[in-house]
ROGUTOR-918471 format. One record per residue (C-alpha): chain; x, y, z. Coordinates in Angstrom, 3 decimals. Example, Ala and Ser with C-alpha at 12.3 -4.5 7.8 and 13.67 -1.06 7.14 Angstrom:
2
A	12.300	-4.500	7.800
A	13.670	-1.060	7.140
//
This chain:
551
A	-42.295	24.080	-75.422
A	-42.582	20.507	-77.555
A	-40.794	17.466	-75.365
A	-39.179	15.579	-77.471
A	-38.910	11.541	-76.326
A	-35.515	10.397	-76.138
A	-34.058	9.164	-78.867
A	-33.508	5.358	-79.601
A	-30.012	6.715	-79.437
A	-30.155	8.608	-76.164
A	-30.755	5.030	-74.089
A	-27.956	2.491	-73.309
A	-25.035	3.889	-75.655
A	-23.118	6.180	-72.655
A	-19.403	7.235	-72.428
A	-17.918	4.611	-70.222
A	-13.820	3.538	-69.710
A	-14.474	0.638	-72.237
A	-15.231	2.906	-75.229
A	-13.446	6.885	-74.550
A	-9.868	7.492	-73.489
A	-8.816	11.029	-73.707
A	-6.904	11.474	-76.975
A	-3.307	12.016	-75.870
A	-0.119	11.384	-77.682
A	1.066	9.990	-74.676
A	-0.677	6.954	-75.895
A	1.203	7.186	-79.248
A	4.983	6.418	-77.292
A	3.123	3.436	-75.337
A	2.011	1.961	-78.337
A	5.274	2.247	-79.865
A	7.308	1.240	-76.953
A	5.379	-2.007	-77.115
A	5.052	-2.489	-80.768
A	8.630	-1.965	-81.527
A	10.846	-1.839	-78.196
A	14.211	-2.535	-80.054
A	13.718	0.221	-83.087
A	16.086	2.824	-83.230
A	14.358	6.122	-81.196
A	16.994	8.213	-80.881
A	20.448	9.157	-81.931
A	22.854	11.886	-80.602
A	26.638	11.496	-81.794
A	27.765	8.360	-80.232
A	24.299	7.990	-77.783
A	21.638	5.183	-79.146
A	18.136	5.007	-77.563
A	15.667	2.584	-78.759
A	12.019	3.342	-77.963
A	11.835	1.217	-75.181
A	14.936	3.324	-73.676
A	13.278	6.589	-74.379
A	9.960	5.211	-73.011
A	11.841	4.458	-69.813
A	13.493	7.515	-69.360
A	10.516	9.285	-69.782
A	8.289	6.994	-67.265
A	11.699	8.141	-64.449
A	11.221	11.791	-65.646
A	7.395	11.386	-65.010
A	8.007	9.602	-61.798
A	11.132	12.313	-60.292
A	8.977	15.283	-61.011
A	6.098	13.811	-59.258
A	8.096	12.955	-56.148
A	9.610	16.930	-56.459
A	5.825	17.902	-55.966
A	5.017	18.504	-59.633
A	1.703	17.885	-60.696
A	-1.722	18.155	-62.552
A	-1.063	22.123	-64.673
A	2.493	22.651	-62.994
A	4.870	24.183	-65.486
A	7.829	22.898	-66.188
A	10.430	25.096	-68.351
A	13.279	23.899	-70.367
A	15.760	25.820	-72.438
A	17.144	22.702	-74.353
A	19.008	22.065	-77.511
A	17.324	19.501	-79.665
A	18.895	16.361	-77.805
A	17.495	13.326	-76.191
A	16.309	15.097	-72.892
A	14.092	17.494	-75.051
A	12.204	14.553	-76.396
A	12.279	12.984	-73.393
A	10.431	16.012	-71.735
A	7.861	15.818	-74.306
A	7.012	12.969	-72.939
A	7.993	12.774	-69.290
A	6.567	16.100	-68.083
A	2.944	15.796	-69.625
A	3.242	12.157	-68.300
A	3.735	13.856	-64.684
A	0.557	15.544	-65.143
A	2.214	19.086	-65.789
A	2.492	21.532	-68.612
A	5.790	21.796	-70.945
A	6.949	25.192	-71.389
A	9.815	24.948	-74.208
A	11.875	28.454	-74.355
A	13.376	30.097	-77.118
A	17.665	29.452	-76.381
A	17.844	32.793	-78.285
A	16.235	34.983	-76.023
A	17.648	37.471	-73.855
A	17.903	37.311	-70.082
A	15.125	39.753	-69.362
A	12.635	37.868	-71.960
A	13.475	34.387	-70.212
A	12.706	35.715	-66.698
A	9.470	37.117	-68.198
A	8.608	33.857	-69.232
A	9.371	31.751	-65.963
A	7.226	34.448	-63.964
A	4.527	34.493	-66.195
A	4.160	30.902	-66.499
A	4.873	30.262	-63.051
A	7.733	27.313	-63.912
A	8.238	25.511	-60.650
A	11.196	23.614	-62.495
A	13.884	24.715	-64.877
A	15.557	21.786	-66.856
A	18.779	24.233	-68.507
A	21.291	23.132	-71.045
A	24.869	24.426	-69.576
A	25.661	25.632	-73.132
A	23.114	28.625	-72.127
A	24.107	28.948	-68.349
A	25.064	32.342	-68.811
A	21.925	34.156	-70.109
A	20.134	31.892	-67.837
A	21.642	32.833	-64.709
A	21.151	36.440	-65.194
A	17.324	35.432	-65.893
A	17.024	33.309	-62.412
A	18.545	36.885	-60.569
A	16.135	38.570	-61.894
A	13.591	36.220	-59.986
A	12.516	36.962	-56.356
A	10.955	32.541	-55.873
A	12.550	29.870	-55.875
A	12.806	26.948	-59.071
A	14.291	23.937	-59.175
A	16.900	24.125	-61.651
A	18.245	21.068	-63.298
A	21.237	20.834	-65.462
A	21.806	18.918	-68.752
A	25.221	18.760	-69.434
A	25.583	16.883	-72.643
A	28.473	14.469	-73.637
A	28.434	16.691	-77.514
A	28.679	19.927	-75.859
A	32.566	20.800	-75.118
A	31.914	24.692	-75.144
A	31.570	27.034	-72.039
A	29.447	27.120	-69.291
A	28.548	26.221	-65.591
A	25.917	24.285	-63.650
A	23.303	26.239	-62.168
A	20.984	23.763	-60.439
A	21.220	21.824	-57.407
A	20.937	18.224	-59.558
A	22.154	17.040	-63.044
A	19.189	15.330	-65.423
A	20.703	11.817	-65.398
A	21.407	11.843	-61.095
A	17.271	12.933	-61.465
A	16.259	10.475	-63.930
A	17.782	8.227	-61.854
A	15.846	9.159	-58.460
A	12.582	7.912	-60.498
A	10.666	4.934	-61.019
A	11.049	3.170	-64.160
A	7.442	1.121	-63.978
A	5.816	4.420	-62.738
A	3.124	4.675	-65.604
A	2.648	7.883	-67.511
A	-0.153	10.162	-66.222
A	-2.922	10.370	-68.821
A	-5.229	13.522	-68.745
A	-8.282	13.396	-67.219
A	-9.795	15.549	-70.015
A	-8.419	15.761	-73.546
A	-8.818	19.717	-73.480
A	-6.132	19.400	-70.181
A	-3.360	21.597	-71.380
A	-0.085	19.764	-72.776
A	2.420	22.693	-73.353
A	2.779	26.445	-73.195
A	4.788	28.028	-75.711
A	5.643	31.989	-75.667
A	5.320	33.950	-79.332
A	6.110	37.342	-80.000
A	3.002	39.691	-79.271
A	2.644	43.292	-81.267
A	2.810	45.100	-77.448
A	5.880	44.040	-76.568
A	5.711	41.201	-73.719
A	5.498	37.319	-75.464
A	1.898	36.646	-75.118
A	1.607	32.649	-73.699
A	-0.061	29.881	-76.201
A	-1.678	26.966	-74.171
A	-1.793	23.704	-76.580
A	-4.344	20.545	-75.638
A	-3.385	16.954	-75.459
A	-6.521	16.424	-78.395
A	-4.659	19.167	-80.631
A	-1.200	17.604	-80.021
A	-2.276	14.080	-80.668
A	-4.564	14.950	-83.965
A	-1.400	17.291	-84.918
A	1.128	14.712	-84.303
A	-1.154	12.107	-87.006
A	-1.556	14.857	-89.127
A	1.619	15.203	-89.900
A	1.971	12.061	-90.793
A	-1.474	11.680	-92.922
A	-0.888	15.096	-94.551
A	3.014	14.736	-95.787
A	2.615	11.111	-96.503
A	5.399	9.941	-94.188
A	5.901	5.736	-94.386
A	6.225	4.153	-91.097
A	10.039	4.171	-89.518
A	11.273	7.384	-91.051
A	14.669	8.841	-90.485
A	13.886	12.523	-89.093
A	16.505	15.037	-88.653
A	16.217	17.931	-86.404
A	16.999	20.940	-88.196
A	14.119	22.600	-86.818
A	13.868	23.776	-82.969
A	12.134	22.105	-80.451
A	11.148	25.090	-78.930
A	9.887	26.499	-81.786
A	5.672	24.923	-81.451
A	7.060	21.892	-79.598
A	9.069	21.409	-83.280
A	5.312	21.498	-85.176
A	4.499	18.691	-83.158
A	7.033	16.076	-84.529
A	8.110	14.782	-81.180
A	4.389	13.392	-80.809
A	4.781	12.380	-84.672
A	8.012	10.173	-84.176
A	6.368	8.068	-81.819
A	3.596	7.532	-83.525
A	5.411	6.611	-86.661
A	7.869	4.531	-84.700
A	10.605	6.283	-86.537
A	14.191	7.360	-85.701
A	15.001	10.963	-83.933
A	18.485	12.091	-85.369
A	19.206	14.852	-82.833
A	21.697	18.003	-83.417
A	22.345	20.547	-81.253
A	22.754	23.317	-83.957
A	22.080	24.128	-87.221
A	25.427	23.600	-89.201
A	25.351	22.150	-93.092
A	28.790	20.551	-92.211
A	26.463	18.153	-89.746
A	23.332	17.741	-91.232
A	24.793	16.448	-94.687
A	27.167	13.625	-92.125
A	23.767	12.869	-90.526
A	21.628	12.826	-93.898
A	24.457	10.431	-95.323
A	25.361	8.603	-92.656
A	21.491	7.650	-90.970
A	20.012	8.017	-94.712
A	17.654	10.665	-93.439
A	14.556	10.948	-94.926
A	12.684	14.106	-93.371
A	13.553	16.831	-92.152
A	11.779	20.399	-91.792
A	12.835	24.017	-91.364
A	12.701	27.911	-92.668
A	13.967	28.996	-96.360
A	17.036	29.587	-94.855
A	17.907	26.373	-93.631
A	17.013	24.737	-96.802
A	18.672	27.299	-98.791
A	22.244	26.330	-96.167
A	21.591	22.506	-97.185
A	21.567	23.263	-101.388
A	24.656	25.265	-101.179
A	26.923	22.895	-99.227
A	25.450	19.885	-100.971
A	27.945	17.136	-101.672
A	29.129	16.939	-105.685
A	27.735	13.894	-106.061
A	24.189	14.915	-104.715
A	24.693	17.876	-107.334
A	25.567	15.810	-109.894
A	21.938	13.533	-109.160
A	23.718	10.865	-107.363
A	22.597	10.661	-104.042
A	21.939	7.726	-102.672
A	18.384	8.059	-101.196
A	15.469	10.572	-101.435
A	14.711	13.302	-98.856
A	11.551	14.961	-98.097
A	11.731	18.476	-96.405
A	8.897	21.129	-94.890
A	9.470	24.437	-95.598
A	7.706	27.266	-93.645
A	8.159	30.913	-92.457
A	8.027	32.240	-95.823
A	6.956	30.504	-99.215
A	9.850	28.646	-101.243
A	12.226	30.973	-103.457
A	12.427	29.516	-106.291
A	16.274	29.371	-106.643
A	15.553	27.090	-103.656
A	12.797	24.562	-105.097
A	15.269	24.292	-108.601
A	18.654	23.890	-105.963
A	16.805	20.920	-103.862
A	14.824	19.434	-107.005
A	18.063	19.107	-109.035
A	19.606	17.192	-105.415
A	16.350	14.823	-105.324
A	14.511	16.566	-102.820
A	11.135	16.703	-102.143
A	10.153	20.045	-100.630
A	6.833	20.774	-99.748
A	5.566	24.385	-98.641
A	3.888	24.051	-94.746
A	2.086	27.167	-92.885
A	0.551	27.702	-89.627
A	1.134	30.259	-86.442
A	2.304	29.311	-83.062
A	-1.518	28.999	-82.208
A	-2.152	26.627	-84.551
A	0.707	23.519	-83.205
A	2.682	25.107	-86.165
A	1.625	23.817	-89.470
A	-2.086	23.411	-89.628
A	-2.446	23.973	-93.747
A	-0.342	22.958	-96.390
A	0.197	23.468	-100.044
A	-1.191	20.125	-101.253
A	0.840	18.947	-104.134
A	-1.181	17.623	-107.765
A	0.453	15.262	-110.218
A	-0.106	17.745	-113.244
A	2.197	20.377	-111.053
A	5.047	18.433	-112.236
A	4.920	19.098	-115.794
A	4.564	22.581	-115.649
A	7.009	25.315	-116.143
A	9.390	25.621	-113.066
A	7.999	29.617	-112.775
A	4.427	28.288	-112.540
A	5.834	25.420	-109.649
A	7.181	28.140	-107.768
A	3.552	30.037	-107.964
A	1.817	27.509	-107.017
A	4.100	25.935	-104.379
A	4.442	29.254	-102.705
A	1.054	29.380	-101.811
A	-0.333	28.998	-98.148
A	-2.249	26.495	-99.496
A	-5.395	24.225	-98.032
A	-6.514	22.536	-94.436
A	-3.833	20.238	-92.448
A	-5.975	16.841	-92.537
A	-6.784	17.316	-88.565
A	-8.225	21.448	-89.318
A	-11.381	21.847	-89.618
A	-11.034	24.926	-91.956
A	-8.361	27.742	-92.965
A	-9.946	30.370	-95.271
A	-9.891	34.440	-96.156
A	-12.641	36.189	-94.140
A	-13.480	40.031	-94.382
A	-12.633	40.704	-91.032
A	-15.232	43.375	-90.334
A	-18.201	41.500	-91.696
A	-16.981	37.983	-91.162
A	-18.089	36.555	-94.591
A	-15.643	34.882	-97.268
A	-14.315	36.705	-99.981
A	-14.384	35.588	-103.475
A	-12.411	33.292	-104.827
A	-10.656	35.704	-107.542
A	-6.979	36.226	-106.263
A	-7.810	39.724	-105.529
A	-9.716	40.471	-102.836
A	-7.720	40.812	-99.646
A	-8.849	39.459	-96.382
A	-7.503	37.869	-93.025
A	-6.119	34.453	-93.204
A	-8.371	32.269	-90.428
A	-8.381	29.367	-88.943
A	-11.098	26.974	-87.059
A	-10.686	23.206	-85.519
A	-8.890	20.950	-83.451
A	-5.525	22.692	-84.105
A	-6.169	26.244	-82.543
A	-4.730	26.527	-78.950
A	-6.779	26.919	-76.156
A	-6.017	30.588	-75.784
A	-3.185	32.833	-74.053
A	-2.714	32.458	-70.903
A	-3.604	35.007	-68.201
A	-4.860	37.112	-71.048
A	-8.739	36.639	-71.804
A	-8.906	40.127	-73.856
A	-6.476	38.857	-76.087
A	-7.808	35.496	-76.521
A	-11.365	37.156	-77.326
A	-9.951	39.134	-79.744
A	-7.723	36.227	-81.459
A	-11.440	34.093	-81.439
A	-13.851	36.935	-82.240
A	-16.414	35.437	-84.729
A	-15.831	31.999	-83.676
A	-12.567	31.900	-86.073
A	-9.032	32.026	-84.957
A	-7.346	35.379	-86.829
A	-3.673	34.752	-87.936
A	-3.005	38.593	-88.565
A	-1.931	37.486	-92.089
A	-4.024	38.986	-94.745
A	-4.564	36.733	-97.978
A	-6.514	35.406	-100.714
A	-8.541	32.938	-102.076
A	-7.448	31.889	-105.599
A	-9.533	30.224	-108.137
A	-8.758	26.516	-107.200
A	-9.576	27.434	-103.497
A	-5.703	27.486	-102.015
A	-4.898	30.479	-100.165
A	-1.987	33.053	-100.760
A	-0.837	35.433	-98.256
A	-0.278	38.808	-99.462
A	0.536	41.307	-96.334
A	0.455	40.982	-92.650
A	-1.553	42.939	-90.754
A	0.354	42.287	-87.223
A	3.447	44.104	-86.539
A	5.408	40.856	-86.362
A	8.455	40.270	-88.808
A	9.731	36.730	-89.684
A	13.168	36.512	-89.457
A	14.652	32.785	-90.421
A	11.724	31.513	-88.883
A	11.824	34.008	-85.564
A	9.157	35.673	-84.389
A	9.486	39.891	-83.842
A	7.762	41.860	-82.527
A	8.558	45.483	-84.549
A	7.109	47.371	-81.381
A	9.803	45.889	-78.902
A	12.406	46.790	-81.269
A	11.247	50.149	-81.191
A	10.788	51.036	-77.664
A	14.619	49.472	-77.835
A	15.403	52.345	-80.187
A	13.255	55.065	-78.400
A	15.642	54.278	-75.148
A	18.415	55.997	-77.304
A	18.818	59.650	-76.180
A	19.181	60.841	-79.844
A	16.031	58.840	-81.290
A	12.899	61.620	-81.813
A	11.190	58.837	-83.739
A	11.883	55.255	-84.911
A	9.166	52.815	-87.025
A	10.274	49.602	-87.373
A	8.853	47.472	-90.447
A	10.224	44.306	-92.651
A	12.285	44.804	-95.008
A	13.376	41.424	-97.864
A	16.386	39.549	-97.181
A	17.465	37.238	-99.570
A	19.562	35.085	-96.399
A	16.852	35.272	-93.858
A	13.329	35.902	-95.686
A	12.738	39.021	-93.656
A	14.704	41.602	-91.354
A	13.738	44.231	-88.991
A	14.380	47.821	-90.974
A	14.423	50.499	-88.698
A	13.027	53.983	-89.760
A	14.849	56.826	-87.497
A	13.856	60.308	-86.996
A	16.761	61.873	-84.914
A	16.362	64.847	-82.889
A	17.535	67.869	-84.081
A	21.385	68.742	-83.463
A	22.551	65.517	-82.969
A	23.381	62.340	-84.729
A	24.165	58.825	-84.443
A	25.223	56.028	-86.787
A	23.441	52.928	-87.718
A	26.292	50.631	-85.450
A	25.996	52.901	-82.787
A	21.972	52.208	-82.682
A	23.057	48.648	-83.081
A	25.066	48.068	-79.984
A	22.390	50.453	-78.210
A	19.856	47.745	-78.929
A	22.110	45.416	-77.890
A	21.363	46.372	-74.173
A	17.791	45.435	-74.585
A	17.331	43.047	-77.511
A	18.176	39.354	-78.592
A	20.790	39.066	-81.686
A	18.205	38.717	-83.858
A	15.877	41.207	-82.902
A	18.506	44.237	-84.074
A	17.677	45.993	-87.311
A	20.481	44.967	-90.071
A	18.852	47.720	-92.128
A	18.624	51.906	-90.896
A	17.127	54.680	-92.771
A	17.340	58.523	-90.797
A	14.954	61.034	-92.231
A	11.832	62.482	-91.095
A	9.022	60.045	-90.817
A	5.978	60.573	-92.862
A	2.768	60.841	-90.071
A	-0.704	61.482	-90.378
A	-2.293	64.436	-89.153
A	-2.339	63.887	-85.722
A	1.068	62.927	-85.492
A	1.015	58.819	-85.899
A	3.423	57.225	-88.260
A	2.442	55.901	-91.531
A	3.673	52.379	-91.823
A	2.221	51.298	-94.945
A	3.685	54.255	-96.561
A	7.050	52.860	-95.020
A	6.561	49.207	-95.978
A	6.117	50.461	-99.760
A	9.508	52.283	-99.206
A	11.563	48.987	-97.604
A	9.204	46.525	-100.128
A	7.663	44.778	-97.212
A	5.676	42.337	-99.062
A	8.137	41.207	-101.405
A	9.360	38.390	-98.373
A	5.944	37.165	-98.475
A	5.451	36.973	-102.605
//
């Protein structure tokens, strides 16, 4: 074998501490902190946090975990609201060195308690509003977590502290000088966040510090946001640690306006009254923003412009014409819990504008082209791994490749493999490549519907149904909804002699499900199977026009 003599290159020009840092958006609230300690961070009805505030709070949170005995690839858990302690965790948590594992408030008991075992959560900061589902999860848990409670000044509602110390007596207990623990590698993980799998159980998604950093810019770089925006949080925190837009805050030095829930009422006060100017959600939400809209937004007098993200399901285009005639700027996002949320979008081009509002709505509903930070997002034959043509017509699996792919699912290597087979990351969405190179989806080819921007798995809703004594048979696919994008339809087969109605099967699921897991939609009849007895789906998605959500 030919030695090759090192390379001019090769001699003198190592990694040292003066030139490489581990990329870590950590780095992005320092900067900020420092740059601009007296901007506006945060604000949460009467609360005010500048960014020196939040940078505090999150050094203490860093600093009282640590002396708890949390450290390098613990797991901290929170079920939060989006309020100043969820971007404080963000921050604070990672800074201690440990993993943030954000849960979905909407879950059920038995899903939570799932999720703290699996991910091994040594602490549990809980938002009293949800005290009730998450006390029946911590009984259902044989170790010991530390539980902390939030109890928020905006919440008036119902519930109870669980833990054995309230976040602000915590916060207190820490340091505010201690300095925020950077990773020692980028690839350390940052967060774990739990999607819907096709066999039932969540499957775990392990994000990087590198992917939430180049995320967190890319949001910026890719939606064109100006330095010191206004962001509203419409969309969950716990939903891909909100697409990354904690990290993107800081490193625009903007202004977090926080809301607990999603109410039109509230987010047209906060868009008046903090002159937001992003904000980012499902169909739905948008479509809840156009109809409550203020007459003088209507009537193209509002007083500032507003850029949204919409995801989940491409832009109706009732809902592009409602929020262009108020001023809005909508612009179509897509990406998977594995990919930090959005890692492609539908990159606008001037001569759009002009054309017919039929052909926007085409060509805004696509899937669209690489976030700046992904290295690629194409349509691959999945068997032979090549690209199909770009002709609109040939149907392959969306993929994705770079920076913003997770590190894998935790304690499951099979499934990772699979996800990465061919060196691509496969979203389960099956698309294609149209002449100009954007991508549309077409069809999924996971058993997952997206319901107003939730993640479900059809199988768990139908080993809900098979629990029913009557149920010989149940297939559960999508079925179009013109309030929520998609909803679960449930196909039932009942056993001969007996019968059941459609609420009955509702409040059965009930027992087992989250709210909006339950089928809104029933149709009993014999199923149409194969030969051997398996269901046909497809034949079933034709019948509840599946696809239709995703055209």
């Amino acid at each position: 074998m030919t030695q090759h003599a090192p390379s001019i290159y090769d001699v003198g020009l190592e990694r040292c501490d003066a030139n490489y840092v581990p990329l870590t958006p950590l780095s992005l609230l320092n900067r900020t902190a420092f740059v601009y300690p007296q901007r506006l961070a945060v604000i949460h009805g009467n609360r005010r946090l500048t960014w020196a505030q939040v940078a505090e709070r999150a050094r203490r949170l860093a600093s009282a975990l640590q002396q708890v005995g949390i450290g390098k690839n613990d797991t901290v858990a929170v079920v939060l609201n989006n309020t100043p302690e969820m971007i404080e965790c963000h921050f604070g948590v990672p800074g201690a060195g440990a993993v943030l594992n954000t849960i979905n408030v909407r879950l059920d008991a038995e899903t939570i308690a799932f999720i703290l075992e699996h991910g091994e959560a040594k602490v549990l900061i809980t938002d009293r509003e949800y005290s009730p589902v998450v006390k029946a999860a911590l009984q259902r848990i044989q170790r010991k977590i530390l539980v902390i409670d939030v109890d928020d000044p905006e919440y008036s509602g119902p519930g109870e502290l669980l833990g054995s110390i309230d976040y602000e007596s915590f916060l207190a207990g820490g340091d505010p000088e201690h300095a925020l623990r950077y990773p020692d590698d980028e690839w350390d993980p940052i967060a774990l966040n739990y999607t819907s799998g096709t066999t039932g159980n969540p499957k775990g998604v392990v994000y990087h510090h590198r992917g939430a950093y180049l995320n967190a810019l890319s949001n910026i770089v890719s939606w064109a946001m100006p330095p010191h925006s206004v962001y509203l949080w419409t969309l969950p925190m716990f939903h891909c640690n909100g697409w990354c837009f904690p990290w993107t805050m800081a490193a625009n030095a903007g202004t977090n306006v926080c809301l607990r829930r999603v109410d039109p009422k509230l987010i047209w006060e906060a868009i008046e009254a903090h002159r937001v100017t992003h904000y980012c959600g499902a169909p739905i939400v948008h479509q809840m923003i156009a109809n409550a809209a203020p007459a003088h937004w209507r009537e193209g007098k509002g007083t500032h412009k507003v850029h949204g993200l919409i995801a989940a399901a491409p832009p109706p285009a009732a809902v592009l014409q409602a929020m262009a005639e108020l001023g809005f700027e909508i612009t179509h996002v897509y990406g998977l819990t594995e990919t930090y949320g959005p890692a492609a979008v539908c990159a606008k081009h001037d001569e759009w504008a002009a054309m017919p509002l039929a052909e926007q709505v085409r060509l805004n509903g696509r899937q669209g082209v690489p976030y700046h930070a992904q290295e690629a997002m194409t349509v691959l034959d999945p068997d032979t791994m090549q690209p199909v043509p770009w002709d609109g017509q040939t149907m392959g699996e969306v993929m994705f490749r770079g920076n913003l792919v997770m590190k894998g699912y935790l304690k499951n290597p099979s499934a990772t493999a699979e996800a990465f087979r061919g060196g691509w990351f496969h979203s389960g969405d099956l698309g294609v490549v149209e002449p100009d190179g954007y991508v549309k989806i077409r069809d999924r080819a996971k058993d997952i519907i997206i319901s107003g921007g939730e993640n479900i798995s059809s199988i768990e809703v139908e080993d809900a149904l098979y629990k029913h004594p009557a149920v010989m048979a149940a297939a559960v696919v999508a079925s179009p909804d013109p309030k929520w994008g998609e909803v679960p339809h449930a196909f039932v087969e009942l056993r001969e002699g007996v019968s059941v109605t459609a609420e009955e099967l509702q409040q059965h699921c009930r027992q087992f499900l989250a709210g909006y897991k339950i089928p809104k939609k029933f149709t009993f009849g014999p199923l149409p199977k194969t030969s051997t007895g398996k269901i046909q789906k497809f034949i079933l998605r034709q019948i509840a026009r599946s696809t239709e959500a995703i055209e």
